[in-house]
TORBA-777576 format. One record per residue (C-alpha): x, y, z. Coordinates in nm, 4 decimals, decimal comma, always signed. Each point is the difference from the previous one (the first is absolute). Layout:
! TORBA-777576
+----------+----------+----------+
!       px !       py !       pz !
+----------+----------+----------+
!        X !        Y !        Z !
...
+----------+----------+----------+
***
This chain:
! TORBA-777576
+----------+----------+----------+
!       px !       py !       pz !
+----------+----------+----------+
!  +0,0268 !  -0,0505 !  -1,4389 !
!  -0,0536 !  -0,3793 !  -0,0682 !
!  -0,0487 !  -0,1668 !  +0,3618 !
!  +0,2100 !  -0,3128 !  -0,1170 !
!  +0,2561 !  +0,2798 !  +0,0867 !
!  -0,0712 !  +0,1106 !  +0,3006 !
!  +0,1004 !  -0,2294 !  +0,3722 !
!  -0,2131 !  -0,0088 !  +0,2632 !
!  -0,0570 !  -0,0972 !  +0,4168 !
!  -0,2541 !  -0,1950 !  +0,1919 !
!  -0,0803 !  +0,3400 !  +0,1463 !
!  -0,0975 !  +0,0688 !  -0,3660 !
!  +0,1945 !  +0,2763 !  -0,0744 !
!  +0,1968 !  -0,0287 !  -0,3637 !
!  +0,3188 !  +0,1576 !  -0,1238 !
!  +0,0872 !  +0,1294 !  -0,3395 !
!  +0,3844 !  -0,0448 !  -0,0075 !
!  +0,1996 !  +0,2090 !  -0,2851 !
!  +0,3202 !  +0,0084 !  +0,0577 !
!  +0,0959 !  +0,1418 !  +0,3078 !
!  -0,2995 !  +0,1301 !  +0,1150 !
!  -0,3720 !  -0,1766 !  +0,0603 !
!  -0,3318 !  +0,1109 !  +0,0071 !
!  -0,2406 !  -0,1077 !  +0,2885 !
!  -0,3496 !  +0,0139 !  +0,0272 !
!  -0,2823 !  -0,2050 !  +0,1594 !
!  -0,1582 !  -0,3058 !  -0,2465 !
!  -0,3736 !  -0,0217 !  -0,1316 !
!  -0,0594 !  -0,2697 !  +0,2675 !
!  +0,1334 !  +0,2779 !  +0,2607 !
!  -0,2256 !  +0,2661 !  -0,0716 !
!  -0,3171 !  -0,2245 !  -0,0936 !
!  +0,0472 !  -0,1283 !  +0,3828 !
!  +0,0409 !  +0,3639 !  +0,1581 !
!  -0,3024 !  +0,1589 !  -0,1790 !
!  +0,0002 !  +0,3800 !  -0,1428 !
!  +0,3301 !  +0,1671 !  +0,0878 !
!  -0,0182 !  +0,3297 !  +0,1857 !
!  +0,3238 !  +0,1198 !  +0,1264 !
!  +0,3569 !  -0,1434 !  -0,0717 !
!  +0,3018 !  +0,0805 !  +0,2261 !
!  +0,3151 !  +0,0329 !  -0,2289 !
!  +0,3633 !  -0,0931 !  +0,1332 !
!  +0,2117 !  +0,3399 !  -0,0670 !
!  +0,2599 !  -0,0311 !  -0,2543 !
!  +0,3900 !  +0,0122 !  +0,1135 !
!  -0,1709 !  -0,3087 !  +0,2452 !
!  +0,1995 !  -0,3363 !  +0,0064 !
!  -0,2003 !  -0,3233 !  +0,0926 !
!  +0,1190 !  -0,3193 !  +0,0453 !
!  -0,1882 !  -0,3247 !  -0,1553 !
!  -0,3189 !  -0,0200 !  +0,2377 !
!  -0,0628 !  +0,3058 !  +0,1655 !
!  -0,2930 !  +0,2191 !  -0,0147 !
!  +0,0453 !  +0,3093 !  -0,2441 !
!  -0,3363 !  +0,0853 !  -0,0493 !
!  -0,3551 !  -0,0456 !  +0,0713 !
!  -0,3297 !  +0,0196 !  -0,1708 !
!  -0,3610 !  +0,0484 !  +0,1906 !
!  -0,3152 !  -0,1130 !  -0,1732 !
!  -0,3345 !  +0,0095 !  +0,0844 !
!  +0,0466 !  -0,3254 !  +0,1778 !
!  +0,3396 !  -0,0200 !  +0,1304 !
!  +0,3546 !  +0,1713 !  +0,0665 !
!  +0,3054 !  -0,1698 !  -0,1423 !
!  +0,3367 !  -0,0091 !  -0,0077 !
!  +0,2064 !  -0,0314 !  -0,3299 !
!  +0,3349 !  -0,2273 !  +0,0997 !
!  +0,3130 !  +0,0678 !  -0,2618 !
!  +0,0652 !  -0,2823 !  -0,2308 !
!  +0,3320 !  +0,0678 !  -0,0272 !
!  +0,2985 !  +0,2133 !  +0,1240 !
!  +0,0268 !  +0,3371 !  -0,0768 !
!  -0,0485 !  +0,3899 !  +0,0155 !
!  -0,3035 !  +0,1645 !  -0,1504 !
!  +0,0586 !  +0,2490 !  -0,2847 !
!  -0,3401 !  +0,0606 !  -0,1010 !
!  -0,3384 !  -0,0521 !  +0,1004 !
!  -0,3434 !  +0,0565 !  -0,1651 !
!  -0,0991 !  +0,3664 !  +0,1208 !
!  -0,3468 !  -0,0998 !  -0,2010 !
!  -0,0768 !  -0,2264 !  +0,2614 !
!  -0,0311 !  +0,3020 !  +0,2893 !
!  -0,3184 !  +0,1446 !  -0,2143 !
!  -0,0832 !  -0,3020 !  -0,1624 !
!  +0,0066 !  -0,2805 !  +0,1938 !
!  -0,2560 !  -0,1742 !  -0,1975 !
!  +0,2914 !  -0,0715 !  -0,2691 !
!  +0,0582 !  -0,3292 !  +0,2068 !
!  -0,3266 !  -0,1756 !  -0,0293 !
!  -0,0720 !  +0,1622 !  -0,4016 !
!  +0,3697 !  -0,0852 !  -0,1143 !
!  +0,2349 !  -0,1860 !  +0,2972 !
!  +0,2342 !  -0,1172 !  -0,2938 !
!  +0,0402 !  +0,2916 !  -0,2322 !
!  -0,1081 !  +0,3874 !  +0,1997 !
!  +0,0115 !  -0,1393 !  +0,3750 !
!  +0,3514 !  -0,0865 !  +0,0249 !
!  +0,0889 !  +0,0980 !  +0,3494 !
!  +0,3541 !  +0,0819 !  -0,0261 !
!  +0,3656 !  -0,0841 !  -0,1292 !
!  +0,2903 !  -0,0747 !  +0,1289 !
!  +0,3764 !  -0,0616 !  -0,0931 !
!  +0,0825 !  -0,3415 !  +0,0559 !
!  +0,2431 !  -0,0708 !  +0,2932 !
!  -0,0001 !  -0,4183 !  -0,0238 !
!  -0,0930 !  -0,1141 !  -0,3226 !
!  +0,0367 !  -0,3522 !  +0,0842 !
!  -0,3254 !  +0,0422 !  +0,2221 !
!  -0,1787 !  +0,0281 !  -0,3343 !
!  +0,0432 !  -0,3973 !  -0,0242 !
!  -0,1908 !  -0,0448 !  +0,3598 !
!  -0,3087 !  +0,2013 !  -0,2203 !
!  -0,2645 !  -0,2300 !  -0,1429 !
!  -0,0633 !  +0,0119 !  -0,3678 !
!  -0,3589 !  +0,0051 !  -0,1545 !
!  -0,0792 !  -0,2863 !  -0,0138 !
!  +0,1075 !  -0,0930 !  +0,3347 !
!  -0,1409 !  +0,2716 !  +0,1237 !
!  -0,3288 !  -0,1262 !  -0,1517 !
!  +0,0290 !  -0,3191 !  +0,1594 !
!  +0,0194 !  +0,1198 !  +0,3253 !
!  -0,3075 !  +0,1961 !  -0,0503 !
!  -0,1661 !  -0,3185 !  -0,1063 !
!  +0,1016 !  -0,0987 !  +0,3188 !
!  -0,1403 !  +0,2525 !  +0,2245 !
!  -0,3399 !  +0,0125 !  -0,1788 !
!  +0,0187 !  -0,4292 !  +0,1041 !
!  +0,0154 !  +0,0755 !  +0,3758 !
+----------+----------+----------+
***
């Protein structure tokens, strides 16, 4: 997975669209800020979200916190690996700690996504304040 493909939010969480369906997990900046990963709380599949909502959450050593939907849509998968490997976030957030998929409901809320590199600029941003 190249991240020029991938979308992501200021509440740096990215999206691998294909198709109809996305992949969501948390970004490097995401878990470098939490610290070592301990526990992840998965949203059960069959579950429909809308754009915004919390679907999940992940506790670190530091900090509980929530995971909001980037987009629309019922989960149809999510990373079972996580529940005895939660580590997989902070070792590989891109690639093994994928949280979950979904099937997309409102594809047009893909365009609201930031793309790399303006998803880099905001983090340039943040790390200014």
């Amino acid at each position: 997975m190249n991240l020029s493909d991938l979308k992501f939010t200021k509440e740096h969480e990215w999206v691998y669209p294909k198709g109809e369906e996305a992949t969501i997990g948390i970004t490097e900046y995401a878990q470098k800020e939490l610290g070592d990963v301990v526990y992840v709380e998965l949203p059960a599949e069959g579950e429909n979200f809308k754009k915004g909502d919390a679907c999940a959450n992940i506790e670190s050593v530091k900090a509980v916190s929530d995971i909001y939907i980037p987009v629309s849509g019922e989960v149809i998968a999510v990373n079972g690996n996580l529940e005895d490997k939660p580590e997989l976030i902070n070792q590989s957030p891109y690639e093994e700690g994928w949280i979950f998929r979904i099937k997309i409901s409102e594809a047009a809320e893909l365009r609201t996504l930031l793309s790399f590199e303006q998803y880099e600029e905001y983090l340039k941003g943040i790390s200014e304040e």
